[in-house]
DSSP file (Angstrom, degrees, kcal/mol; ACC not computed):
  #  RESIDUE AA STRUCTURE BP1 BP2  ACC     N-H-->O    O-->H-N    N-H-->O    O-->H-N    TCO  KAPPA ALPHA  PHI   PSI    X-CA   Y-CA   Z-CA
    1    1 A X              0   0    0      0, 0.0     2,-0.5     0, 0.0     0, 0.0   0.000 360.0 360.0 360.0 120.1  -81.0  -96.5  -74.8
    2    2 A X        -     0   0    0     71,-0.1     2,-0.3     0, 0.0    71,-0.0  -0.958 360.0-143.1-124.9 155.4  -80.7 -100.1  -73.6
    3    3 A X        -     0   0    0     -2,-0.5     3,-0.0    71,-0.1    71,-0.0  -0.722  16.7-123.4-119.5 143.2  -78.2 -102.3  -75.5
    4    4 A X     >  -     0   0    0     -2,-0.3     4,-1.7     1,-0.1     5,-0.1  -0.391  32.7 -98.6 -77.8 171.9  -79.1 -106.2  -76.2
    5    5 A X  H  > S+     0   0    0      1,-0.2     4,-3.3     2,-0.2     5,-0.2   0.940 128.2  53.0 -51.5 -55.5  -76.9 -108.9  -75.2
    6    6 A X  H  > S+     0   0    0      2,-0.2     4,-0.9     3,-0.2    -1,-0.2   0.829 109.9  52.0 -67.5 -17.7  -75.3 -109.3  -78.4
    7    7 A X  H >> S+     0   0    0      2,-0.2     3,-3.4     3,-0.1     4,-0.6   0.799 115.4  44.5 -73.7 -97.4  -74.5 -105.2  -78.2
    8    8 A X  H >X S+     0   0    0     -4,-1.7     4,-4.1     1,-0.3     3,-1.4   0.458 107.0  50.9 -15.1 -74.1  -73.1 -105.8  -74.9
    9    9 A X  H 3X S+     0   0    0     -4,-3.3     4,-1.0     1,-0.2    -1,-0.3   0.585 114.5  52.9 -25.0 -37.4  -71.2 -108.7  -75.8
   10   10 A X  H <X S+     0   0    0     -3,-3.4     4,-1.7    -4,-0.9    -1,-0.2   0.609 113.0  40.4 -63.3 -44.5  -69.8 -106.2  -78.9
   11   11 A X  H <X S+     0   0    0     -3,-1.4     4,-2.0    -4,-0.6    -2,-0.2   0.743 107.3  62.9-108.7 -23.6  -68.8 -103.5  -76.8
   12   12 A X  H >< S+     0   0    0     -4,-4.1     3,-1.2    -5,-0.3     4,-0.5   0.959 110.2  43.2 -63.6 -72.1  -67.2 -106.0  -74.0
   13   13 A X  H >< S+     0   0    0     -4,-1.0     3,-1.1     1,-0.2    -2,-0.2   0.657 109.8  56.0 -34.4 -68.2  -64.7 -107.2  -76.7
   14   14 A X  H >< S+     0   0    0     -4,-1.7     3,-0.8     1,-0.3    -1,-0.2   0.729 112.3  47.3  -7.5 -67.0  -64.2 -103.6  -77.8
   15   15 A X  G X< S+     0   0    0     -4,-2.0     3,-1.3    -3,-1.2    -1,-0.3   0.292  83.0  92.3 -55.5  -4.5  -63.3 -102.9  -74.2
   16   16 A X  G <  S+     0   0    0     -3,-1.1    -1,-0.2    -4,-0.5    -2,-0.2   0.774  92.8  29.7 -88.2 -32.5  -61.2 -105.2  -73.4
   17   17 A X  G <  S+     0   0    0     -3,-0.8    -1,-0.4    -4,-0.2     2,-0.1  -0.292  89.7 118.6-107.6  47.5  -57.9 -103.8  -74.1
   18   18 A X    <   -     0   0    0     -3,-1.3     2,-0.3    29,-0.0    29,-0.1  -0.203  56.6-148.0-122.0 169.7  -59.2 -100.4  -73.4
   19   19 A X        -     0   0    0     -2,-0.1     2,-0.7    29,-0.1    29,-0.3  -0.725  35.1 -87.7-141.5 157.6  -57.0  -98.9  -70.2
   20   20 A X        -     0   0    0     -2,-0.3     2,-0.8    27,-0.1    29,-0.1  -0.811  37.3-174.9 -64.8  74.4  -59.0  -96.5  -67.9
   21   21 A X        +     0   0    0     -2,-0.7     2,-0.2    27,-0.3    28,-0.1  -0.385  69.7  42.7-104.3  36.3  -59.2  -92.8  -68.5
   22   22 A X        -     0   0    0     -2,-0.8    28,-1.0    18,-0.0     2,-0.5  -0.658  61.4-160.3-168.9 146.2  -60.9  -91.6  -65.7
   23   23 A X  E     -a   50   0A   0     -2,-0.2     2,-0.6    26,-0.2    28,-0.2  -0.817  10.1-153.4-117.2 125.7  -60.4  -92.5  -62.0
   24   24 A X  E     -a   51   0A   0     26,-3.7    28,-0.6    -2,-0.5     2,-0.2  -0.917  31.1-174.3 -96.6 144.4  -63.5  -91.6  -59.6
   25   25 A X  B >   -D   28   0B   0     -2,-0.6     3,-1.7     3,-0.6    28,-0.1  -0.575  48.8 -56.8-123.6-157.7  -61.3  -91.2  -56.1
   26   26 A X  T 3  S+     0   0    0      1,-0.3     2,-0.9    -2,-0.2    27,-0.0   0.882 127.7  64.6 -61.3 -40.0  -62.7  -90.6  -52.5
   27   27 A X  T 3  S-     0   0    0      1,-0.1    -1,-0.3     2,-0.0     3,-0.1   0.341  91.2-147.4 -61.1  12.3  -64.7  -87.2  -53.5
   28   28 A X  B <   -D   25   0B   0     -3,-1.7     2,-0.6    -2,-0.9    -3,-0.6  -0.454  52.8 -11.6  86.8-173.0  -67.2  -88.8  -55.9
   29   29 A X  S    S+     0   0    0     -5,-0.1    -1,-0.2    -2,-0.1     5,-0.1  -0.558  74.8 165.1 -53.6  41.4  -68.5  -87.2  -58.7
   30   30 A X     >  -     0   0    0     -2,-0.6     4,-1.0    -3,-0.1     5,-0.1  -0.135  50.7 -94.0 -87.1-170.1  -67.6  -83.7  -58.6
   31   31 A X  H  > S+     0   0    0      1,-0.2     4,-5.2     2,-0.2     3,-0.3   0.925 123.9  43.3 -59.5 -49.3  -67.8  -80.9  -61.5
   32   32 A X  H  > S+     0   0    0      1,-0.2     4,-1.1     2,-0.1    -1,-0.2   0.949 115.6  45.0 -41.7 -56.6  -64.2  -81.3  -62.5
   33   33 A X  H  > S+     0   0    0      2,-0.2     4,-0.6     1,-0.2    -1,-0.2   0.679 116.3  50.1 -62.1 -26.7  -64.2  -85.1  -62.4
   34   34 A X  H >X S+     0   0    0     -4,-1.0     4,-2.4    -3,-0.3     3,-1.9   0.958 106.2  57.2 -77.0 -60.8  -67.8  -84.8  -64.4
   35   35 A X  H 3X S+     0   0    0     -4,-5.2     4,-1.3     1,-0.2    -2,-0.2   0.867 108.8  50.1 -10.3 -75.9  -66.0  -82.4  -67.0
   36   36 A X  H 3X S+     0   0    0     -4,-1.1     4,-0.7     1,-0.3    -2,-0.2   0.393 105.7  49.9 -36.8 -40.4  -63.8  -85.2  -67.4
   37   37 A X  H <X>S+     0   0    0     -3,-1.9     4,-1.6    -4,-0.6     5,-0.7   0.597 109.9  51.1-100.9 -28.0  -66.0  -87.8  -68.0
   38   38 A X  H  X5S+     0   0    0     -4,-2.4     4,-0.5     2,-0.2    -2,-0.2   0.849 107.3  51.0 -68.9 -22.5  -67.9  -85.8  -70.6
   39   39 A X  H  X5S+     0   0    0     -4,-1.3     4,-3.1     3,-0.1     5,-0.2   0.800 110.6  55.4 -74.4 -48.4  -65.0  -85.0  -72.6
   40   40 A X  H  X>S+     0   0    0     -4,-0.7     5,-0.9     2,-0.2     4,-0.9   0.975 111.2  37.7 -29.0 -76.1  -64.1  -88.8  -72.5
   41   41 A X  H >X5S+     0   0    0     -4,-1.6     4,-2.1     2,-0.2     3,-1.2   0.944 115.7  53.8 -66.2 -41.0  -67.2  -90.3  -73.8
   42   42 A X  H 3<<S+     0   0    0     -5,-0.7    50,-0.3    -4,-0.5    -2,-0.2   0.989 120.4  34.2 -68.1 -56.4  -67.7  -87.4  -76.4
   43   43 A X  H 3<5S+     0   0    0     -4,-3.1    -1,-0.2     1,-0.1    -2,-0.2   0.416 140.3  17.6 -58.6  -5.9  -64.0  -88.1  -77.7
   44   44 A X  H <<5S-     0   0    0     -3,-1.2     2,-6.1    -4,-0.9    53,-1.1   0.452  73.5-162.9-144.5 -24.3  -64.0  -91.6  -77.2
   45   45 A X  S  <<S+     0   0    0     -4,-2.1    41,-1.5    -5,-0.9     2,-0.5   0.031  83.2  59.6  50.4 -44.4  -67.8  -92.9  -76.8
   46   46 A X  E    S+ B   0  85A   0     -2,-6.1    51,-0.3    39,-0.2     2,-0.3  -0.881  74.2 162.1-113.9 117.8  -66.5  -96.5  -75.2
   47   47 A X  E     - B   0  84A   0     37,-2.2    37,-0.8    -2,-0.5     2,-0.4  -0.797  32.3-142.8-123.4 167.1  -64.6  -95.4  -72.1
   48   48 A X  E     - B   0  83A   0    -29,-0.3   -27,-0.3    -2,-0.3     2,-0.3  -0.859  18.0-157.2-113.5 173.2  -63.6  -97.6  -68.9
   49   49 A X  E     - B   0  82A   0     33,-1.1    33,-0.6    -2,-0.4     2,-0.3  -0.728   8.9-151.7-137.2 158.9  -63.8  -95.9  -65.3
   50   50 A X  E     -aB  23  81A   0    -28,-1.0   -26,-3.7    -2,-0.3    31,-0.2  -0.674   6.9-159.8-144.3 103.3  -62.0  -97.0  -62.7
   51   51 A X  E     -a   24   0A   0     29,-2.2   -26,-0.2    -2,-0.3   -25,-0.0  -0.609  10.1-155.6 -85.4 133.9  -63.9  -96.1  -58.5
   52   52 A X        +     0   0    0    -28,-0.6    -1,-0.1    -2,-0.1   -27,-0.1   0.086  53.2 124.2 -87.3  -1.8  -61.1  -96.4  -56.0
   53   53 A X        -     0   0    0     27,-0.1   -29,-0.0     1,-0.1     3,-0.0  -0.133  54.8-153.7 -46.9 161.1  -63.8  -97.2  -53.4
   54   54 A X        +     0   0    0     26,-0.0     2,-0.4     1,-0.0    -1,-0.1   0.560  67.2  90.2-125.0  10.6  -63.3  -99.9  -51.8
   55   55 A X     >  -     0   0    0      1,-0.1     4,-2.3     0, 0.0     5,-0.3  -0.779  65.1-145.9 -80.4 136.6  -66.9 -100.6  -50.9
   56   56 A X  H  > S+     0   0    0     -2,-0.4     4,-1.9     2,-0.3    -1,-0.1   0.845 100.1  52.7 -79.5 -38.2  -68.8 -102.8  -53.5
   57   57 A X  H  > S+     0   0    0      2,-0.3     4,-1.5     1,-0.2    -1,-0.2   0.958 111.5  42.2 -83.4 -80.2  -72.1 -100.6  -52.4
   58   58 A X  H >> S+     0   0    0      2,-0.3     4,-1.6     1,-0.3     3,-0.5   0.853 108.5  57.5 -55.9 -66.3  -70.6  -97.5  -52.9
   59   59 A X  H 3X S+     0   0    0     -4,-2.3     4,-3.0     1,-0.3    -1,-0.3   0.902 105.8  52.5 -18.2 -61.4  -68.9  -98.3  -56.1
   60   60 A X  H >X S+     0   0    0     -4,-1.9     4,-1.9    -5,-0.3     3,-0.6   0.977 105.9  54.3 -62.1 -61.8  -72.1  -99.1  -57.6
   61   61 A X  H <X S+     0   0    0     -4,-1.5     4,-1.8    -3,-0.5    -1,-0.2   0.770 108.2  45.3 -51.5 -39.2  -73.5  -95.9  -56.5
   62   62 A X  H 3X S+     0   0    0     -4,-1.6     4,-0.6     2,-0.1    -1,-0.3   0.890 112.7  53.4 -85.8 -16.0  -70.8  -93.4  -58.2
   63   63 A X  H XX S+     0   0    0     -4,-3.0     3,-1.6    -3,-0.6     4,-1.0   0.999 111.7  44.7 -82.7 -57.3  -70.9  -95.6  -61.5
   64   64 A X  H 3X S+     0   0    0     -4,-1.9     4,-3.4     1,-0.3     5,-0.2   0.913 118.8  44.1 -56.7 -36.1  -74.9  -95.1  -61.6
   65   65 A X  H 3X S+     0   0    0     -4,-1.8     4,-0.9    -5,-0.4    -1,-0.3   0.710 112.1  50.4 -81.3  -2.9  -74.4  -91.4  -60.8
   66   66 A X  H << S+     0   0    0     -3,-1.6    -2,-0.2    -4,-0.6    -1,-0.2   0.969 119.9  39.5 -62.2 -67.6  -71.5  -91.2  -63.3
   67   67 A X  H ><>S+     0   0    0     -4,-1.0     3,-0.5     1,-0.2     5,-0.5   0.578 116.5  46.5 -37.8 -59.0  -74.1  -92.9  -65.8
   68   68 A X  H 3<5S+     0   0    0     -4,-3.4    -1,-0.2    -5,-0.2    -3,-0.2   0.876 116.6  47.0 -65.9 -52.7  -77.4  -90.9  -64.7
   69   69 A X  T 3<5S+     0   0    0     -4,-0.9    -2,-0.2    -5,-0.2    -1,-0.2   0.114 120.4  36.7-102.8  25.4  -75.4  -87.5  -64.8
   70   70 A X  T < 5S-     0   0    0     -3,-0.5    -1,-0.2   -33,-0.0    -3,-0.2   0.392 103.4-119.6-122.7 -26.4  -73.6  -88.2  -68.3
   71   71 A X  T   5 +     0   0    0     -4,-0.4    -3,-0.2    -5,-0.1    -4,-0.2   0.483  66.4 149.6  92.9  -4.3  -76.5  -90.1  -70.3
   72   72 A X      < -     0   0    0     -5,-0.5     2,-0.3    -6,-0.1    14,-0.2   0.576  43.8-130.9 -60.8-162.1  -74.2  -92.7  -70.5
   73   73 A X        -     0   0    0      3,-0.0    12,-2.0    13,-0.0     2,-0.1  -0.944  17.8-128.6-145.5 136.5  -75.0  -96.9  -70.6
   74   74 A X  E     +C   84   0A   0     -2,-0.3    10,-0.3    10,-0.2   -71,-0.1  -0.505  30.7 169.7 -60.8 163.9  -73.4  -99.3  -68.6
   75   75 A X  E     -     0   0A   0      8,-1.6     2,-0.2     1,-0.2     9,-0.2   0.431  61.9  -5.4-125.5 -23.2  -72.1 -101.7  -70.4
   76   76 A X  E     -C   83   0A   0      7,-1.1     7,-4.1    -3,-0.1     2,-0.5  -0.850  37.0-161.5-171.6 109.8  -70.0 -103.6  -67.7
   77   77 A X  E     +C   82   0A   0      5,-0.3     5,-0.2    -2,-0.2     2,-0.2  -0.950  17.8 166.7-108.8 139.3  -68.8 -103.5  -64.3
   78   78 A X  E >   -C   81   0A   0      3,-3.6     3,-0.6    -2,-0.5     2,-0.4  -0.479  66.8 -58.2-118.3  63.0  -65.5 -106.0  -63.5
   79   79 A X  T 3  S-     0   0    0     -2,-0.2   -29,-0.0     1,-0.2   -28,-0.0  -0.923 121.8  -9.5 100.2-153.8  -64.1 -104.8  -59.9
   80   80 A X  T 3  S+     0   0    0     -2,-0.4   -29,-2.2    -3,-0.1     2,-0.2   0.526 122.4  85.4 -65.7 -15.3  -63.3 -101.7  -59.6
   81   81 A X  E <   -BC  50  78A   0     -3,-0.6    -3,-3.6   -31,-0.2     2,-0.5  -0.680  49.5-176.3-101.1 135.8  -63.6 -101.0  -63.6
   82   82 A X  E     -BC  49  77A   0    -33,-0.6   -33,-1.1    -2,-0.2     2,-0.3  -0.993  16.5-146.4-137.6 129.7  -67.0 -100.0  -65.3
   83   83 A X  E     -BC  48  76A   0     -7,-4.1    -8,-1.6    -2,-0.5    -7,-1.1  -0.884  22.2-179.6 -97.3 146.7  -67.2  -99.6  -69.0
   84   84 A X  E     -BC  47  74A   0    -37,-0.8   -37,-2.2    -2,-0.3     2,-0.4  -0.878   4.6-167.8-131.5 146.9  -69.7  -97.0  -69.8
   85   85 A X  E     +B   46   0A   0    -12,-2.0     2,-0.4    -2,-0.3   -39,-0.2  -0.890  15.8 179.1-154.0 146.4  -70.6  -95.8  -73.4
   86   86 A X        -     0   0    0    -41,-1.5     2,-0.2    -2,-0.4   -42,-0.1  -0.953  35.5-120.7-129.3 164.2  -72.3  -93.1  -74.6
   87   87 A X        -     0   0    0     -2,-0.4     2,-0.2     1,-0.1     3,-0.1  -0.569  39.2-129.6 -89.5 162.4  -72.8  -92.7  -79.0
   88   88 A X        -     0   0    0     -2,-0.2     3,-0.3     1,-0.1    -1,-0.1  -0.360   5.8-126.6 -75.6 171.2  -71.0  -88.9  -79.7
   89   89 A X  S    S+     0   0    0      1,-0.8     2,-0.4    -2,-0.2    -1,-0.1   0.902 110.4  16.0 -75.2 -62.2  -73.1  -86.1  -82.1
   90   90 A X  S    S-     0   0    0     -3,-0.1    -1,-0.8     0, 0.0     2,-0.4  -0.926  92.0-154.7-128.7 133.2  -70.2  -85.9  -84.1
   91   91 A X        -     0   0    0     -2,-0.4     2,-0.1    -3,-0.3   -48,-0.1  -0.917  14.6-130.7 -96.6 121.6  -67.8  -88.8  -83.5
   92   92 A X        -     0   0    0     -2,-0.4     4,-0.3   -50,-0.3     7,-0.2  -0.685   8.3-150.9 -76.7 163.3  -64.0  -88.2  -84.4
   93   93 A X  S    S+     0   0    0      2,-0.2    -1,-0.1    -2,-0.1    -2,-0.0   0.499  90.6  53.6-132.8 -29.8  -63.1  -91.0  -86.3
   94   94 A X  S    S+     0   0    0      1,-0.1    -1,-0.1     6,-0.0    -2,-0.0   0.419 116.7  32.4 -95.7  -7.0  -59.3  -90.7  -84.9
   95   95 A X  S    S+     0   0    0      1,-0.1     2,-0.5     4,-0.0    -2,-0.2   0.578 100.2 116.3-121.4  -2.3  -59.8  -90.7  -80.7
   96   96 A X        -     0   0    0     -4,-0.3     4,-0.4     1,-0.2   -52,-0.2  -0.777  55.2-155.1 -86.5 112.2  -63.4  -93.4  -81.0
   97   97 A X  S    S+     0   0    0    -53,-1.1    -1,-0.2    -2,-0.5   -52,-0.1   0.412  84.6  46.3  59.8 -93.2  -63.2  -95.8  -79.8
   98   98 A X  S >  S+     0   0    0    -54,-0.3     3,-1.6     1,-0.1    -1,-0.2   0.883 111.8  58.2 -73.9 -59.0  -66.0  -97.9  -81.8
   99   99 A X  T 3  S+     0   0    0      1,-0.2    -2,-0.2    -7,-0.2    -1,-0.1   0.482  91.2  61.0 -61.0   1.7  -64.6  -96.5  -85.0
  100  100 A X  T 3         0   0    0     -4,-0.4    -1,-0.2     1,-0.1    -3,-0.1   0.474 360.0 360.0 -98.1 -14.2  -61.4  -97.5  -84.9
  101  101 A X    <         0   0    0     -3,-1.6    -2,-0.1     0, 0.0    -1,-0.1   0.235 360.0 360.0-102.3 360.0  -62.3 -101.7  -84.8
C-alpha cells in the first residue's frame, strides 16, 4: 500500500493533534512492545510512535522494523515521532482514528 501525496498530506492533518500511544525505549521492538503496536493500529488505524533513541540512524531503523513487522505505512517521521497507519478489518467507529474526522 503506498499512499499519494495528497493521502499523506490527509493523514498528516489527521495526525496532528494525535498524542503518542506507543513509546519504542532502549530494547527495540520486542513481543510485548509489538503486541502493543498491533492493538494500536487495529483500534485506532492512524497512530503516532514515539523512539526514545537518540540516534537519527537507529531511530529510523526501529520505525521501519515497527512498519515491516506490523504491515503498517509510514506516513511521517518529525523527530523522535513517526506516524504510522495501517486500514483495520473491522474498524471501530468510536477508538479510529480516520473515522472520527
Amino acid at each position: 500500500m503506498s499512499l499519494s501525496a495528497a493521502q499523506r498530506r490527509q493523514y498528516r492533518a489527521i495526525a496532528h493533534d494525535l498524542k503518542p500511544v506507543v513509546q519504542v525505549g532502549d530494547n527495540g521492538i520486542s513481543e510485548g512492545l509489538q503486541q502493543e503496536l498491533e492493538r494500536a493500529l487495529e483500534d485506532h488505524e492512524l497512530i503516532k510512535v514515539k523512539v526514545a533513541s537518540t540516534d537519527r540512524e537507529e531511530r529510523r531503523e526501529l520505525i521501519d522494523e515497527a512498519c515491516e513487522s506490523t504491515g503498517a505505512e509510514l506516513v511521517q517521521i518529525i523527530g523522535k515521532v513517526a506516524v504510522l497507519l495501517r486500514r483495520a478489518t473491522e474498524p471501530n467507529t468510536k477508538l479510529s482514528n480516520l473515522r472520527q474526522r
